[in-house]
Every structure is written in C-alpha cells, then in structure tokens.
N, C-alpha and C positions, 0 to 999 in steps of 0.2 A: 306905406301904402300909397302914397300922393308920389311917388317916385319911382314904384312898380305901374300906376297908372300913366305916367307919363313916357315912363318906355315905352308901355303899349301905345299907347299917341304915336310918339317918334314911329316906332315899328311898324305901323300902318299907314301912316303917310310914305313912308321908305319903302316898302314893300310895293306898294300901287304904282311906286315909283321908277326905283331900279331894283326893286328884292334883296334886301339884304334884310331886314328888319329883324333879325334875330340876334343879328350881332349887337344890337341895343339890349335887347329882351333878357337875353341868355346873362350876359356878365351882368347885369343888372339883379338876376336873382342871385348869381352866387355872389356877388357882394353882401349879401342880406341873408346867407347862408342857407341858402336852398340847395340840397343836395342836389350834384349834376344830374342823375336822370331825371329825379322828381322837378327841375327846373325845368330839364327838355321836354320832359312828359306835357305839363302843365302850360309851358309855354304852345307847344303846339295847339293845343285843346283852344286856347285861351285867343291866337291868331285868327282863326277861322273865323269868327263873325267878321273879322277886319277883313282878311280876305275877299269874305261875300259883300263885303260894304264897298272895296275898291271892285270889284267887278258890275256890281251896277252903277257904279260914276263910271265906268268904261261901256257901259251897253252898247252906245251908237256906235260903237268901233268894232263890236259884235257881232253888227248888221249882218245875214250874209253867209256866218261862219260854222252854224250847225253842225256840219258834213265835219268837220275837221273838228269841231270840237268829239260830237260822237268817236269818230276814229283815234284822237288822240285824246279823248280822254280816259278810255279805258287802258290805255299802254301807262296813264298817270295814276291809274287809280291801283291795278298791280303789283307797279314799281313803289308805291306806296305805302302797299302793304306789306311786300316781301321788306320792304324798310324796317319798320314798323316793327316786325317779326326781329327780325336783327337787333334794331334795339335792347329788346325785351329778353333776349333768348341768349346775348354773347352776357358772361360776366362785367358784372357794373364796373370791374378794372380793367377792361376791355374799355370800355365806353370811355374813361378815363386817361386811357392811354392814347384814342384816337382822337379824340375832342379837341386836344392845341393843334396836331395837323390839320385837322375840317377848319378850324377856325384860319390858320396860314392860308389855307388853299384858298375860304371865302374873302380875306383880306388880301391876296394877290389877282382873284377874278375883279374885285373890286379897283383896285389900284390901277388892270390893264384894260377897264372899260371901255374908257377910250378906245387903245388899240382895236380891243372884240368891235365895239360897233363900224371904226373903219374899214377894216375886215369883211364884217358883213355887206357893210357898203360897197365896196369893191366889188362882192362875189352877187351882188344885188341884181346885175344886169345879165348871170349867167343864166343858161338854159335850164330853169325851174319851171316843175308844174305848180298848178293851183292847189294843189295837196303835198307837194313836196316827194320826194324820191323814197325808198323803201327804208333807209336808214333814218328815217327819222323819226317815226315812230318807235324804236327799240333806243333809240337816243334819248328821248322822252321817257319810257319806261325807266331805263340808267339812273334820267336826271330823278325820276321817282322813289329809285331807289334810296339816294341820296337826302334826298327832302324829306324820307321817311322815318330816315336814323337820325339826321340834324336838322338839314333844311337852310344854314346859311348858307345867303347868293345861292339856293339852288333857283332864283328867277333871272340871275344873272348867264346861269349853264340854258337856261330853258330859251331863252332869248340868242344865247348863242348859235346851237341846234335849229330855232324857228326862222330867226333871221336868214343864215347859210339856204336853208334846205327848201322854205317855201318861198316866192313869188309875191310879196305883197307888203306893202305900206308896215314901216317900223311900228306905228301908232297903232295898227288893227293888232299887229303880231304881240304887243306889248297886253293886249285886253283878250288874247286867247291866253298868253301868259298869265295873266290873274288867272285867267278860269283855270288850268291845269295847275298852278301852285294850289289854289284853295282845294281841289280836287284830292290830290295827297296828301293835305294836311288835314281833311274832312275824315278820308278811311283812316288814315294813322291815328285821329284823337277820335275819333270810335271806338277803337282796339285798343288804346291807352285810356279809354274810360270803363272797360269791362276789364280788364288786367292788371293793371300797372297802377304805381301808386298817383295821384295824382293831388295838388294843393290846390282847393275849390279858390280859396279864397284869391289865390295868384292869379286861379285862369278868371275869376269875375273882374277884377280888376285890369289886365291886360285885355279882356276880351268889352270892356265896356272905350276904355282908350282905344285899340285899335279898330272899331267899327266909325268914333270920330276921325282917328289919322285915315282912313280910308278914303272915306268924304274929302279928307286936306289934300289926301294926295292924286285924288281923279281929280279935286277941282284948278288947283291952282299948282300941284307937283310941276308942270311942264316951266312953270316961272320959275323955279329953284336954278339957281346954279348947281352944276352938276357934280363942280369942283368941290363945291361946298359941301355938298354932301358926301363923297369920297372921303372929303378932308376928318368929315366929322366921325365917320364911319369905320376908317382906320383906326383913328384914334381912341375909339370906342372899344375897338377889336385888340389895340392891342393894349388897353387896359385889360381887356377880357383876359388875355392870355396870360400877361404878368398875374394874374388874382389866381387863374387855375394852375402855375405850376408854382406858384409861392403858396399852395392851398398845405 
C-alpha cells in the first residue's frame, strides 16, 4: 500500500510535469499483481484527482484560455471515450498484446522530448493562429483516443500537437495540457466505474498520492531536472516492460 501510494505521488508530480505518470503507476501495480486491465482500469479512476490538483496549481496559466479549452476539450473528452470503449470491448489478450508497444511508444516520446520541444521551438515563430489550424483539434481527439485505452505520455503527444499548432507560451500550452489529459481520464474513469472491474482500494491510494504529487508538480516541477526525470522514467518503463512480458 505505502508503494502504490507513492507511485501515485511520483505520477502526479510527473504528470503536472511532462505526463507520463503512468509509467510509474501501471508497472507498479502489476509488480503487486494487479491484473493488466484491472490496473489500467483503476489507475485511470485513481489519476484524476491528481489531474484536477495539477491543473489548479496551473490556473494562472489558464488565464485567458476558455475558448480553446471549450473547443478542444470536447475533441478530448470523445477521443476519450471512444478510448475507453476500446479498452473494455477488444479481448483482455488484445490489451495484452498491445500494452509492451504503448508502453515502447511512451518510453521513446519520452526519451525524444528534448528533440519534440526543439521542434516545437523552431516551428514556434511560424504563422499560427491563437486557436491553432483545423488539424488540431482531431489531433487532440487521436491523442484522446489514446489516453483513453492507456494514457502513458499521452501529455507528452498532446504537448506535441499544442505546441506545433497553437501560437502561445510553452508554460500556458503545458496547463491547457493538464486540463485536456484530466478531461479523458475523467470520461474514461466514469465508464470504467459503471462497467469494468475496478480495485477501489488501488484507485484510494493512487488517487490520495497523486492529488499531493500534483501540488509537487505545479509548485516546484519547473526546478526538476528534466534529465532526471527521463532518466527515472525510462527506467521505470523499462522495468514495466521486463515484468509484462516475463508475466
């Protein structure tokens, strides 16, 4: 229990951060033998206060952004669900079989962060509107989709997408970002609490950690080395990975 709550810690300060927090959460319950969905189930459920606690230590970044939150948050809240649905609906050896990929895919978005923010950087002074171009909203839905069935670094994809496509300070894009991750992971553990199976006791405990790592990570996240957490994040992940196919 003091090690499922401490993931949820980690995963909430990480998430507020650069969004990966999952990749803590996730291999952390199937060490302790929480079957994969019932882990992803639960873990989702169990994020969302953290979520909501990292987006109001970001409020002031908020200032402003209504318009783009309304517009792109329902393409997050969609993408979320038809996630969500997918989970629930492909064979639990389906989830199985995809799960060490999602997991490669979020430890290789994480690995090229760097690159993605120089990237974005670069493309920062091209001609964007203050709502961003038609692609990005259905990019957003994508990354919904995504966040819906797993969710690791899907704030890493959503940051990529927000970066590129809208006009506006890394740090405001970073606290729309919280609001449209919590947005998907709020309809997905909706629908994974009237359906699916879910371990109360995992989401009380991840969900009381990650409402503190949220706080950790609006207040003092930007001091982190970035490195550092990469470094840690990786290594997290690819514990995860060794533990789900040596399962």
């Amino acid at each position: 229990m003091a090690a499922v709550l401490l993931a949820g810690l980690a995963a909430g300060t990480i998430n507020t951060v650069v969004g990966s927090g999952t990749l803590i959460t996730f291999p952390t319950l199937l060490a302790f033998g929480v079957p994969p969905v019932t882990a992803n189930v639960s873990n989702t459920i169990g994020l969302v206060p953290g979520v909501a606690s990292g987006v109001y230590g970001y409020r002031r970044e908020l200032v402003g952004q209504r318009g783009r939150i309304v517009r792109l948050g329902a393409a997050s809240l969609l993408g979320g669900l038809v996630g969500a649905v997918l989970l629930l609906s492909l064979p639990s050896g389906a989830f199985a079989a995809i799960v060490p990929a999602l997991i490669v895919v979020g430890l290789l978005l994480v690995v090229f962060q760097p690159r993605i923010a120089a990237w974005v950087n670069e493309r920062h002074e091209g001609a964007r509107g203050h709502q961003g171009p038609w692609w990005v909203r259905p990019g957003v839905a994508v990354s919904g989709v995504y966040g819906g069935y797993f969710g690791a670094a899907q704030g890493v994809i959503i940051m990529g997408i927000l970066g590129i496509g809208i006009d506006d300070s890394l740090q405001r894009l970073n606290g729309l970002k919280n609001v449209l991750a919590g947005l998907v992971n709020g309809i997905a553990g909706a629908l994974f609490i009237l359906v699916a199976p879910v371990d109360w006791t995992v989401v009380a405990l991840i969900a009381v950690g990650s409402v503190i790592g949220g706080q950790l990570g609006a207040g003092v996240g930007r001091r982190l080395s970035p490195l550092a957490l990469r470094v840690f994040i990786v290594v997290v992940g690819l514990v995860a990975l060794a533990a789900f196919l040596l399962r």
